[in-house]
Each structure stands twice: as C-alpha cells, then as structure tokens.
C-alpha positions as CSV (number, residue, x, y, z in Angstrom):
1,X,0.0,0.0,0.0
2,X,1.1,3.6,-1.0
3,X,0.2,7.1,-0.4
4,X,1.5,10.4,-1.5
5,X,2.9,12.7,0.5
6,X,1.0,16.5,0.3
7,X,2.5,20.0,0.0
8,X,2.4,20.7,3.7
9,X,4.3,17.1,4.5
10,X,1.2,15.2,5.4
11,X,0.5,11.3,4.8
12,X,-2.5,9.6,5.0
13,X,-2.7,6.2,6.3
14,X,-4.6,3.2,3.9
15,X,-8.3,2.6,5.7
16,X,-7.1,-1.4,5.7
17,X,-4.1,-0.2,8.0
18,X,-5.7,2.0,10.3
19,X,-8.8,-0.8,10.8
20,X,-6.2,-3.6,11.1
21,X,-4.3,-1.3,13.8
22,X,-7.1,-0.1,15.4
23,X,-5.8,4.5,14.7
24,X,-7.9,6.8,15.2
25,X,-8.0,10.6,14.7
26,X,-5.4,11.9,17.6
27,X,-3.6,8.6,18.2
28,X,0.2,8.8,17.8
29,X,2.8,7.7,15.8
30,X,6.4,7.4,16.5
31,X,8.4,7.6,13.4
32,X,11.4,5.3,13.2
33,X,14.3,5.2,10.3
34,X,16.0,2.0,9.7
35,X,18.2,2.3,6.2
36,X,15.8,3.7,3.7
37,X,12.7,2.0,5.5
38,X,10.6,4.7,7.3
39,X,8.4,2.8,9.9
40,X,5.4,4.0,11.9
41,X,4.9,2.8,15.1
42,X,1.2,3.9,17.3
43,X,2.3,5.2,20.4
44,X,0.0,4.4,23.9
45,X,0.4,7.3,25.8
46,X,-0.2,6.8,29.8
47,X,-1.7,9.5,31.7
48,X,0.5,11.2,34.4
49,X,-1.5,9.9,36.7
50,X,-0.7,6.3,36.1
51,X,2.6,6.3,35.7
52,X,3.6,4.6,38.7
53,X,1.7,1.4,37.6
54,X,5.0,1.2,34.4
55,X,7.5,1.4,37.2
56,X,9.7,-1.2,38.3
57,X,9.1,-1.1,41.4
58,X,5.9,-1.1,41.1
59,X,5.6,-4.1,38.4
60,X,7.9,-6.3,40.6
61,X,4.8,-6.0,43.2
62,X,2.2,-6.6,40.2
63,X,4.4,-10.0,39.4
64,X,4.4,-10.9,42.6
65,X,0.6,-10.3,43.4
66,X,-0.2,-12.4,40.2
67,X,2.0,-15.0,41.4
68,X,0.3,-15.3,44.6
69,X,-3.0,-15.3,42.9
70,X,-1.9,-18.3,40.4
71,X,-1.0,-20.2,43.7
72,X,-3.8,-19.5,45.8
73,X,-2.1,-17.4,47.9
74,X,-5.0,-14.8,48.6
75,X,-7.7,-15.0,51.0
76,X,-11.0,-13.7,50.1
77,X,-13.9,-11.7,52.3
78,X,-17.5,-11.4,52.2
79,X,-17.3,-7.9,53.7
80,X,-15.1,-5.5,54.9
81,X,-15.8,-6.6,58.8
82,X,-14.4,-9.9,57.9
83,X,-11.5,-8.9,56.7
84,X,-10.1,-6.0,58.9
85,X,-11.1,-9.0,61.8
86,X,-8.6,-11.0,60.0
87,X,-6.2,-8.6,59.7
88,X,-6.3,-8.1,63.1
89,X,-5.9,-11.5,64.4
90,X,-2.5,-11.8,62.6
C-alpha cells in the first residue's frame, strides 16, 4: 500500500491499515528510520496519573501479586468486617 505525500508534508494512512491497527484521529505515531525504511509505530500514551503502575518497582509488586494469585495465595472476604477481623488476628 502507498500514499503520497501533500504539499504541507502530510500522509495519509490506507483505511485497511488503520482498521487492522485499530488508529484513530489523535492517536500517535512514532516515526522510526532503519536504512531507507521509514516505519510508523502507534504510540500508547499513559496518563500522568498512572505512571507509577509502568514502574519497576511497582511491576515487581504486580508480578508478585499475580503469582500469589496463580498459587492461591490470597484469602477472600464477604465484607469488609471480615476482613479487617482477620487482619487483626494476625
């Protein structure tokens, strides 16, 4: 698939691409050069507010909370009662 590029430098993307990546108007792309290949790569940008979930520490935690659950490891509560009396019988 091809497209031209206009007088003010802009490139439209083929319809099959952008249904098969799932764009839409305002997404991202990164723009990558590798030789004489230009690639396009959608970017995922993560609100400020959750960027503490992409850090390491914070990922080592999720890894370890999944692992835990994949165990069994976890302990479930009907109610909020239940489980602060739990908590406090440890």
């Amino acid at each position: 698939m091809a497209s031209t590029i206009t007088k003010k430098w802009q490139v439209s993307i083929p319809a099959e691409i952008r249904k098969k990546l799932r764009l839409k108007p305002g997404d991202k792309i990164e723009f990558v050069v590798e030789g004489d290949k230009l690639i396009g790569i959608p970017v995922t940008e993560i609100p400020k507010s959750q960027t503490y979930f992409w850090t390491k520490q914070w990922q080592k935690m999720e890894k370890k909370a999944q692992k835990d659950i994949d165990t069994g490891e976890v302990k479930e509560f009907d109610n909020p009662d239940e489980a602060i009396n739990w908590l406090k019988k440890r």
